[in-house]
C-alpha positions in Angstrom: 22.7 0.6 0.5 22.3 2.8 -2.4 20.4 1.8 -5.6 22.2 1.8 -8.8 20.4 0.0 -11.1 17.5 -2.5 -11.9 18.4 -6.0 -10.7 19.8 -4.4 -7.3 19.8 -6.1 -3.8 18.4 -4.4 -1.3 18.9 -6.0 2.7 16.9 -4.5 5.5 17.4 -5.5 8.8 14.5 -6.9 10.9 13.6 -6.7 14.7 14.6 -9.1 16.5 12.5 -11.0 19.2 14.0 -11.3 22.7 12.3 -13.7 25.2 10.8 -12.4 28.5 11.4 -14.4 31.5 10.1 -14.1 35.5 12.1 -13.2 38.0 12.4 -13.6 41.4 14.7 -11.9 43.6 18.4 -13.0 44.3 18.4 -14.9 41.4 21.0 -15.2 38.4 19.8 -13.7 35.4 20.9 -14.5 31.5 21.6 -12.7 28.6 20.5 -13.9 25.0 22.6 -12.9 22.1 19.7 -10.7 19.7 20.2 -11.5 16.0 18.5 -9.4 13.1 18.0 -11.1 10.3 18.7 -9.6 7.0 15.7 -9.8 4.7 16.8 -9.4 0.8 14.6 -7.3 -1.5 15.5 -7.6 -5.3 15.1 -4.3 -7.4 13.4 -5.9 -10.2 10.6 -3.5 -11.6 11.4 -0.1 -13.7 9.9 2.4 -15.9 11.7 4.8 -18.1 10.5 7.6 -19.9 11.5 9.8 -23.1 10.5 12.8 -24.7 11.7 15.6 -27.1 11.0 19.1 -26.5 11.2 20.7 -30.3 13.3 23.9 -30.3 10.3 25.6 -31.8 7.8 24.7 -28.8 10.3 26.3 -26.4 11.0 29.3 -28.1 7.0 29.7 -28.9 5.7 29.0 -24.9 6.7 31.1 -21.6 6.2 27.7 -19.2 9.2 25.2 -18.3 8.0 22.8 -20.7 11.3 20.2 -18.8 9.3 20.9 -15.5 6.0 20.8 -16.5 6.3 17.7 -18.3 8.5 15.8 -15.3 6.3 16.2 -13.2 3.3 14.3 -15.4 5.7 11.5 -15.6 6.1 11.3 -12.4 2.4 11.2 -11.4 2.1 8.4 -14.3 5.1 6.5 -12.7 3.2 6.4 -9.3 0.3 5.5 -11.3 1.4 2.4 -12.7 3.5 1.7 -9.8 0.7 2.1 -7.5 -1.4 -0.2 -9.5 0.9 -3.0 -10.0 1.8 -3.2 -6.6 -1.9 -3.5 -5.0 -2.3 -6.2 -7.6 1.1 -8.0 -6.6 -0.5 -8.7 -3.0 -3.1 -10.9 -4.2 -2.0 -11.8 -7.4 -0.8 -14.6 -9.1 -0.3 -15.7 -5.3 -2.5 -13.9 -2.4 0.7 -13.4 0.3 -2.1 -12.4 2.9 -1.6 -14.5 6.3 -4.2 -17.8 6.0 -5.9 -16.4 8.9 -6.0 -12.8 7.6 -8.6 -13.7 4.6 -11.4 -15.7 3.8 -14.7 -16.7 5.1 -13.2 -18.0 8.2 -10.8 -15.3 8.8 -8.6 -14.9 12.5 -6.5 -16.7 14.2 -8.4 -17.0 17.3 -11.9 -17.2 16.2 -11.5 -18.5 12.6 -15.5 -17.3 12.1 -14.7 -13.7 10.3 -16.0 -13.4 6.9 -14.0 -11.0 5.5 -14.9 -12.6 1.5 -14.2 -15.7 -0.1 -13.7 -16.5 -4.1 -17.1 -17.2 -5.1 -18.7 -15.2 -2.1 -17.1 -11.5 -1.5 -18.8 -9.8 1.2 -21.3 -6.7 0.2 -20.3 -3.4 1.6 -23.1 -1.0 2.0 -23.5 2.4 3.9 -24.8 0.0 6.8 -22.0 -2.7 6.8 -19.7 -1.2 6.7 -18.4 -0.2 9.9 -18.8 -4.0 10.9 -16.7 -4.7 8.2 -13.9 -2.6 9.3 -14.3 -4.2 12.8 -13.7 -7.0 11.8 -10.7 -6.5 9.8 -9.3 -4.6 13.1 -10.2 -8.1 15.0 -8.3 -10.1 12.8 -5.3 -8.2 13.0 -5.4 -8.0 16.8 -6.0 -11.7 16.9 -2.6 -11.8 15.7 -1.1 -9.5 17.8 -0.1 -6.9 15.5 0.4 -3.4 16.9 -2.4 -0.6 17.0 -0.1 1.7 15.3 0.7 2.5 11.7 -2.6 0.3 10.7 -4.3 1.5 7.0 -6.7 0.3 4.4 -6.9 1.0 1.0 -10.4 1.4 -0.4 -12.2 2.3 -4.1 -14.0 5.0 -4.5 -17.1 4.1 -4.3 -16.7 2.3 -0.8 -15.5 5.5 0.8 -18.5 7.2 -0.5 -20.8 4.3 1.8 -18.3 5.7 4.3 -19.6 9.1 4.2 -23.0 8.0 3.6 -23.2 5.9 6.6 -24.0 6.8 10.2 -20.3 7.5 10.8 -21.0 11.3 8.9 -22.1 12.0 12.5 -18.8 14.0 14.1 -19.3 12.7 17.4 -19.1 8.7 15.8 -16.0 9.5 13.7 -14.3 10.7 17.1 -14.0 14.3 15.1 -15.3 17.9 15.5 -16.1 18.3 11.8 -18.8 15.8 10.6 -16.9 13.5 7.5 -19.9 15.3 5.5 -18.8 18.6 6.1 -15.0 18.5 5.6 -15.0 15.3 3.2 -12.4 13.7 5.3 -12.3 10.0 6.4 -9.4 9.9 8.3 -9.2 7.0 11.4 -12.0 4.8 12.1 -10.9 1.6 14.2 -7.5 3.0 13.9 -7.2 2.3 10.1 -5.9 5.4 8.4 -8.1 5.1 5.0 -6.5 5.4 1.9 -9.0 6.3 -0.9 -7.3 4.3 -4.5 -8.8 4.0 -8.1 -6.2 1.4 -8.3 -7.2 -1.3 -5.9 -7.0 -4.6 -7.8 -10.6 -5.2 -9.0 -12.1 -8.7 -11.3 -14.7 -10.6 -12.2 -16.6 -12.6 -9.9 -20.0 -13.1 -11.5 -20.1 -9.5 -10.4 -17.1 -6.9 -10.6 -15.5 -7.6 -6.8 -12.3 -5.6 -5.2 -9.6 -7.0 -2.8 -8.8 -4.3 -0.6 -5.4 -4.9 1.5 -5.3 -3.8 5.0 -2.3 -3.9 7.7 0.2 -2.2 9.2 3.9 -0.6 7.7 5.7 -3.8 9.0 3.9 -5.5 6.4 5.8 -4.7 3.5 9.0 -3.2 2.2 9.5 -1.1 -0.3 12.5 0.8 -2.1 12.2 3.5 -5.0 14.8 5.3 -7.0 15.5 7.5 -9.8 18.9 5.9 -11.3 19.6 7.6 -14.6 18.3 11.0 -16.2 19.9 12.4 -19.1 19.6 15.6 -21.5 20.7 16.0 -24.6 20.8 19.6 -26.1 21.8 19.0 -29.9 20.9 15.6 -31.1 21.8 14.8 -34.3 18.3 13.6 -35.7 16.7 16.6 -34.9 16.4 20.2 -34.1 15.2 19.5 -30.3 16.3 18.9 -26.8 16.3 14.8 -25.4 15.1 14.6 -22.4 14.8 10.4 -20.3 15.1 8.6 -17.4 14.9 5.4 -15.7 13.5 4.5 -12.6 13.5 1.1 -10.3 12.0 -0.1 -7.9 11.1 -3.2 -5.8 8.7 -4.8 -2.6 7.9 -7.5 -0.4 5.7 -8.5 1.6 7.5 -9.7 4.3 4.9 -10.0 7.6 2.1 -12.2 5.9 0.3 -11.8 9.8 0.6 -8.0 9.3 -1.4 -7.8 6.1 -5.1 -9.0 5.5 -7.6 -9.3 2.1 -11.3 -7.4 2.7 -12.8 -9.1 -0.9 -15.7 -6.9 -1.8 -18.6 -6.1 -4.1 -21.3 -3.6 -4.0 
C-alpha cells in the first residue's frame, strides 16, 4: 500500500503458524486452511522542513546549496526519528515480552538479571560478554530464530566492548583484532548497533535501556509525501524550498524484543 499522507493505514501480513503432526505409514493425512493475519500500522508521526535559499546566496556560492542542505535534513530527520523511536519501546509503556526484562528475565529459567528499575545491571569491560549471553539465552528461551538478531548499544558500552578480552581476534571469531579495525560486528550472533540515541534517565545514577531482538520484532514504514519548490515567492527575492515526511511502528512480537537496563 502506498503512503499518502500522515494518518495513513498501513496492513502487513504476518506468518502464519501451521501445526506439525506424526505420521505413520498408510495413513490419511489432513490439510489445514493457513490464515495470515493482517496487522494494522497507523502512520501517525511526521516532520516537515522549510527553508529559503536567498537569490544572493546562490548567485554568490559554486555548491548546490538545494542538495547540500537536503541532505542535512535528512540526517536530522533520522535523528529525531531514531531517537523517538528507541524511546517508544520502553516508554510511557515498556512493550518488551514480561519474560524478556527484568531481574528475573526468561521464559524457562526466570533467573536472568538483565536490570530492574531501582537495580540496572553494571556493564564493565569484564561483564560484559556475560551480559550479552544472557540476553542471547533469553531470546532462545523463547524460541526466536538465530537470524536477523541486534542490539543497540551507547557509546560508551561499545568502548568496554573493545576494551574487553573480546579485542583478542581469535575470541571475536575474526582475523582482525576489534582493536585493530575498530569493528564490533557479531558476538553471540547480535549484530551491534553503536547509538547516541538509546533512551537514557535517571535512576539515582544516569541508566540506559538498550533493546535487543530480532527484525520480526517490529514494523516500520517511512515516506517522503510532499516536497515542494517555489521559485518566485511573493515575500521575497528567494527560492522555497519544504517537505513533509511520515512515518509509523510497532512492535508487534513482544517475545522477539528484550530490555538490557544498564549503568556504568
Amino acid at each position: 500500500m502506498e503512503i499518502k499522507d500522515s494518518g495513513d493505514k498501513v496492513y502487513i501480513r504476518t506468518i502464519p503458524t501451521g501445526t506439525v503432526k506424526p505420521y505413520t505409514k498408510g495413513m490419511t493425512i489432513t490439510h489445514e486452511h493457513l490464515e495470515s493475519p493482517l496487522i494494522e500500522l497507523v502512520i501517525d508521526k511526521a516532520y516537515y522542513f522549510g527553508c529559503a535559499i536567498d537569490d544572493i546566496d546562490a548567485w554568490q556560492t559554486d555548491l548546490r546549496l538545494i542538495d547540500e542542505w537536503s541532505n542535512d535534513y535528512s540526517m536530522q530527520i533520522k535523528k529525531n526519528m531514531d531517537t523517538i523511536e528507541l524511546t517508544a519501546i520502553f516508554y510511557p509503556t515498556n512493550q518488551c515480552h514480561a519474560r524478556n526484562k527484568g531481574a528475573t528475565a526468561g521464559r524457562i529459567s526466570q533467573d536472568i538479571n538483565l536490570g530492574a528499575g531501582g537495580a540496572p545491571v553494571q556493564l564493565t569491560a569484564a561483564t560484559v560478554l556475560d551480559l550479552l549471553i544472557d540476553a542471547g539465552t533469553v531470546l532462545d528461551e523463547q524460541n526466536v530464530p538465530e537470524t536477523g538478531r541486534w542490539i543497540v548499544l551507547p557509546a560508551w558500552a561499545c568502548g568496554r566492548i573493545k576494551k574487553s578480552d573480546l579485542k583478542d581476534a581469535s575470541l571475536a571469531g575474526d582475523g582482525t583484532s576489534i582493536m585493530r579495525n575498530g569493528r564490533i560486528g557479531v558476538i553471540d550472533r547480535f549484530e551491534i548497533y553503536m547509538s547516541n540515541l538509546v533512551y537514557s534517565l535517571t535512576d539515582t545514577v544516569v541508566c540506559w535501556h538498550c533493546p535487543f531482538g530480532t527484525k520480526m520484532a517490529l514494523t516500520f514504514a517511512n515516506q517522503i509525501v510532499k516536497t515542494r519548490s517555489i521559485e518566485k515567492p511573493e515575500s521575497t527575492f528567494a527560492q522555497l524550498i519544504d517537505g513533509l515526511n511520515v512515518w509509523g511502528s510497532k512492535v508487534v512480537s513482544p517475545e522477539a524484543i528484550g530490555d538490557l537496563y544498564i549503568r556504568k
